[in-house]
C-alpha positions in Angstrom: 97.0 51.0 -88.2 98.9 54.0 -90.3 97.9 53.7 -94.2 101.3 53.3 -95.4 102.3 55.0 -99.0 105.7 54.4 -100.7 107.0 57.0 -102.4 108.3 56.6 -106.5 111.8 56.1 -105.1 110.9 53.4 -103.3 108.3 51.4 -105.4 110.8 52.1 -109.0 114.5 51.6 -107.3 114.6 50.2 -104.0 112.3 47.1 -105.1 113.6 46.7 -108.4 117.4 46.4 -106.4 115.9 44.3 -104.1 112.9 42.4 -105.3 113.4 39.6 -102.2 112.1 43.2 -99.9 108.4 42.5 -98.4 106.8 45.5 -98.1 104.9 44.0 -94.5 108.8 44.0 -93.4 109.4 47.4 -94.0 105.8 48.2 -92.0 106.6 45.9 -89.1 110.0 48.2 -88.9 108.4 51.6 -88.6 105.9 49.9 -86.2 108.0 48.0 -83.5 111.5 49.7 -84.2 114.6 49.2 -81.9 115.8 53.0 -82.6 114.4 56.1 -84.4 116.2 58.9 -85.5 115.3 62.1 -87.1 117.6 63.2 -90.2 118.5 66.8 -90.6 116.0 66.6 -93.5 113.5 65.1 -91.4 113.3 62.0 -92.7 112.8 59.3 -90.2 114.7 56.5 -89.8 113.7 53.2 -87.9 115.9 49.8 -87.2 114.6 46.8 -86.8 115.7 43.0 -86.9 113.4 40.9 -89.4 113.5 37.3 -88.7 112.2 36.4 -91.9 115.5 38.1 -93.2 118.0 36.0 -91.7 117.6 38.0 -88.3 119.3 40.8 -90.1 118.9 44.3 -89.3 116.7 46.4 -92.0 116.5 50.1 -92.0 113.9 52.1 -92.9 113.5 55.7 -94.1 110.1 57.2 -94.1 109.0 61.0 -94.9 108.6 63.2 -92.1 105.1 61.9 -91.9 106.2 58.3 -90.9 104.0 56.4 -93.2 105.2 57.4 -96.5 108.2 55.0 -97.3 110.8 56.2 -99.0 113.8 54.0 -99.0 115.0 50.6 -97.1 118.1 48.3 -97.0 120.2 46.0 -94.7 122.3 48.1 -92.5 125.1 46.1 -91.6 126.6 49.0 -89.9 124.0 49.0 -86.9 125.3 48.6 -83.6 122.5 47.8 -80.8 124.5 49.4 -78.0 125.0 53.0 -79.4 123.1 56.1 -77.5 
């Protein structure tokens, strides 16, 4: 199992915006996603639908490493069927 870090971002503004955020959901999205996708910065994003969260899709942005988490949020925007 990946030693996950979070990065300032994450632990001072994302959890502070959202203090309902489990930190175990953002883990079990990098580790059983249902799409990845490199960012031209090479950030990683992963998607993943948390049941504990309403079945709602969360996103979440990792550093190019993968394990250091930098930002995560609802994406109400995802659409399962896109290539």
């Amino acid at each position: 199992m990946p030693n996950y870090k979070y990065t300032a971002y994450f632990e001072n503004e994302v959890l502070r915006k959202r203090p309902y955020f489990k930190k175990e959901w953002c883990k079990f999205v990098i580790e059983n996603p249902i799409r990845i996708e490199v960012q031209g910065d090479n950030r990683v994003r992963f998607w993943a639908r948390i049941a504990e969260f309403e079945s709602r899709i969360l996103r979440v942005v990792t550093l190019p490493d993968r394990t250091t988490i930098h930002n995560a949020f609802p994406d109400s925007n995802f659409k399962e069927n896109e290539d």
